[in-house]
C-alpha positions in Angstrom: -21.1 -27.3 1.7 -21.5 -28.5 -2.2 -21.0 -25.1 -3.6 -19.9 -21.5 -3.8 -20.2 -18.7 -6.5 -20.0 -15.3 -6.9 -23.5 -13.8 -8.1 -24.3 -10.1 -9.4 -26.3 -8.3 -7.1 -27.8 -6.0 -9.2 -25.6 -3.7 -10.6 -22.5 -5.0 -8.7 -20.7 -8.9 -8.1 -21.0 -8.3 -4.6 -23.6 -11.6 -3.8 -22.1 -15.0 -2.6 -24.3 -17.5 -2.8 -23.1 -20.8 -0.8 -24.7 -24.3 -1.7 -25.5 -26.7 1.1 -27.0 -30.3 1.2 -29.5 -29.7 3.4 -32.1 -27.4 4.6 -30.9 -25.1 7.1 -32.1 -22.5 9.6 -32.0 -18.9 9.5 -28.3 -17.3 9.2 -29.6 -14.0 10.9 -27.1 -12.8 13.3 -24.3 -14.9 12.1 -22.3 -12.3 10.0 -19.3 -12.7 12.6 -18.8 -16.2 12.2 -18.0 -16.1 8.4 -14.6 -15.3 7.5 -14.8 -14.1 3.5 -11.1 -13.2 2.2 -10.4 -11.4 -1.9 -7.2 -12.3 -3.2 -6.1 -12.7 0.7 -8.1 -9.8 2.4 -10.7 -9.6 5.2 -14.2 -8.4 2.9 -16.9 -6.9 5.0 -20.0 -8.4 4.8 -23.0 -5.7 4.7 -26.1 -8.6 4.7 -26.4 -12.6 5.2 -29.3 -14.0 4.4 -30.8 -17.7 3.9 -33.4 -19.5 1.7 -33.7 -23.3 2.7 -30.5 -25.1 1.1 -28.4 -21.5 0.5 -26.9 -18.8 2.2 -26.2 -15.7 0.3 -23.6 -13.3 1.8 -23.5 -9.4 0.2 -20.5 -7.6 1.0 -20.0 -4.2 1.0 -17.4 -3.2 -2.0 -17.4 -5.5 -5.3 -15.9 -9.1 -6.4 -14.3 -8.1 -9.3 -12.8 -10.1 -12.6 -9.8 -12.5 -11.3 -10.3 -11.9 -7.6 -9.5 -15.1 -5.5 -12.3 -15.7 -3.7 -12.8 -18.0 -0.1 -15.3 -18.5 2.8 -14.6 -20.0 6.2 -17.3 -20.5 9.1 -16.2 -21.3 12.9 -18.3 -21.3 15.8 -21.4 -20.1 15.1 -25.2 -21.6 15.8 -26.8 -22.1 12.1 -28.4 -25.5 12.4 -29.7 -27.8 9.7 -33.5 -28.2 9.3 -33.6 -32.1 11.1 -30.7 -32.4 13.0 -27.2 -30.8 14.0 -24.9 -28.1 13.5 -23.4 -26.4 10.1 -19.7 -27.8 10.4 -17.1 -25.6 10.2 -15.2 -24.8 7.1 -11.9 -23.0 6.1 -10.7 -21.6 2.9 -13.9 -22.9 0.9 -12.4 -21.9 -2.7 -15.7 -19.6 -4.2 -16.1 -19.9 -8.0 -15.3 -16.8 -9.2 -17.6 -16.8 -12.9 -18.0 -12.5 -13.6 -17.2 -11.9 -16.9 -14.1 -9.8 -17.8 -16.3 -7.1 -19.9 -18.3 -6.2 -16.5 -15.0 -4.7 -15.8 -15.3 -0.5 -16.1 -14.7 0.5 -19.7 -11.2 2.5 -17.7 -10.4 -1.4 -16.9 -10.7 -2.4 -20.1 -9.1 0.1 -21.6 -6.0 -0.7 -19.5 -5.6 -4.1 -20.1 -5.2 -4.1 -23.5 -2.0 -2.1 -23.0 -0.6 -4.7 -20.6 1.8 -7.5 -21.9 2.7 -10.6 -20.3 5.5 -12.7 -21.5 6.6 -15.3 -22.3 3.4 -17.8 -21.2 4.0 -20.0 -19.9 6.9 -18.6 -18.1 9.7 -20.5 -16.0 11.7 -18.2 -13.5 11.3 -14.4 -15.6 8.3 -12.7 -16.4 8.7 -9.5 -18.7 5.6 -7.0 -17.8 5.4 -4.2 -20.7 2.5 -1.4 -20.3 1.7 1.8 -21.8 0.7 3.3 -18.7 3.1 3.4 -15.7 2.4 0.9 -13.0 3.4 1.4 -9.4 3.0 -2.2 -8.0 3.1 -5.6 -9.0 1.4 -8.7 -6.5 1.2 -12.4 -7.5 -1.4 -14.4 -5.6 -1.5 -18.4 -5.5 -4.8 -19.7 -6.6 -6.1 -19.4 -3.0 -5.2 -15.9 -2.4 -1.8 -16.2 -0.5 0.5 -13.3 -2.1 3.7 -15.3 -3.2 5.6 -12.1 -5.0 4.9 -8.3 -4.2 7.1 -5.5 -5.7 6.8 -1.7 -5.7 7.9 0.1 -7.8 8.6 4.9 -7.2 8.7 6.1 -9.3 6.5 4.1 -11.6 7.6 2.4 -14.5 6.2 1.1 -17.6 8.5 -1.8 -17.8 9.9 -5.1 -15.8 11.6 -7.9 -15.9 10.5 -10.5 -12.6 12.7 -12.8 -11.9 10.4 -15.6 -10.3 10.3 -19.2 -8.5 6.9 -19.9 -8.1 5.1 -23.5 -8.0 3.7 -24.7 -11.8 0.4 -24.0 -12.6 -2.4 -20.9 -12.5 -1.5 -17.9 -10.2 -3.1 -14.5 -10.6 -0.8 -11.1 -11.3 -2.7 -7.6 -9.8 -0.6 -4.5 -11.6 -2.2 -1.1 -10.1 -1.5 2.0 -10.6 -2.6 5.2 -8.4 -6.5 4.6 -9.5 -6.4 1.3 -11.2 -5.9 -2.3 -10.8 -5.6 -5.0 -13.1 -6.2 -8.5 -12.6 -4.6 -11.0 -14.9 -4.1 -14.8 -14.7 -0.7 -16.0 -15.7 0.9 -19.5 -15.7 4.0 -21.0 -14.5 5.7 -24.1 -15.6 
């Protein structure tokens, strides 16, 4: 595979379209043998399609801002064009390009109350909102959940004390109805 990115399907980022470097056959009746996780969770794919070099994969609920995205394919019977088998893949990391403002305006509205500091951090991360938050997960860039805390009753306010790995993780702060995605970086 060359490629993988997340493509808007209309109203909603629900459309993967993976890259290949060849022509290949028809994906129809394959759905089982592609393995798509968000920030670490099993998505349901609702149609897989194919047009010569591309498969595009729509899954049932949204790819939304910040969500780790990753495809795998084992065992199933797509063929190129003029000779063999698609290869198996794991963990293919899929570009993730939606916009922050596609976000609901309730998102938006939310994330500007947030604070994050300091950034970089080292081993504490202070989270400050002005709406109470009842769950905290931190995600490695491909989607493994390194911290999780919860948090009853919810608070507007905490102090992480972290050891994570340097570099770009992502930070998911919900609430009863709302999660936030935010990327944060460790040194």
């Amino acid at each position: 595979m060359n490629s993988a990115v997340v493509r808007n399907n209309g109203e909603q980022w629900n459309l993967i379209t993976l890259i290949f470097d060849r022509p290949l056959s028809s994906p129809a009746g394959q759905e089982n043998y592609f393995n798509i996780r968000i920030n670490g969770n099993q998505a349901e794919i609702d149609e897989l399609t194919g047009n010569s070099d591309s498969i595009q994969i729509i899954l049932t609920e949204p790819i939304l801002y910040g969500d780790i995205v990753n495809v795998s394919y084992e065992g199933g019977s797509i063929s190129g064009i003029y000779h063999g088998l698609l290869a198996d893949f794991e963990n293919f990391p899929v570009e993730n390009n939606i916009p922050i403002q596609t976000k609901s305006s309730e998102y938006a509205l939310k994330q500007k109350y947030i604070e994050l500091y300091p950034v970089p951090f080292k081993s504490y991360l202070n989270i400050k909102s002005l709406v109470n938050f009842n769950n905290v997960r931190i995600y490695e860039p491909l989607g493994k959940v390194v911290f999780e805390k919860s948090y009853s009753p919810a608070v507007s306010y905490d102090l992480i004390n972290l050891s994570l790995v340097s570099g770009l993780h992502i930070i998911k702060i919900t609430n009863k109805s709302t999660a936030v995605y935010l990327k944060i970086f460790s040194e």
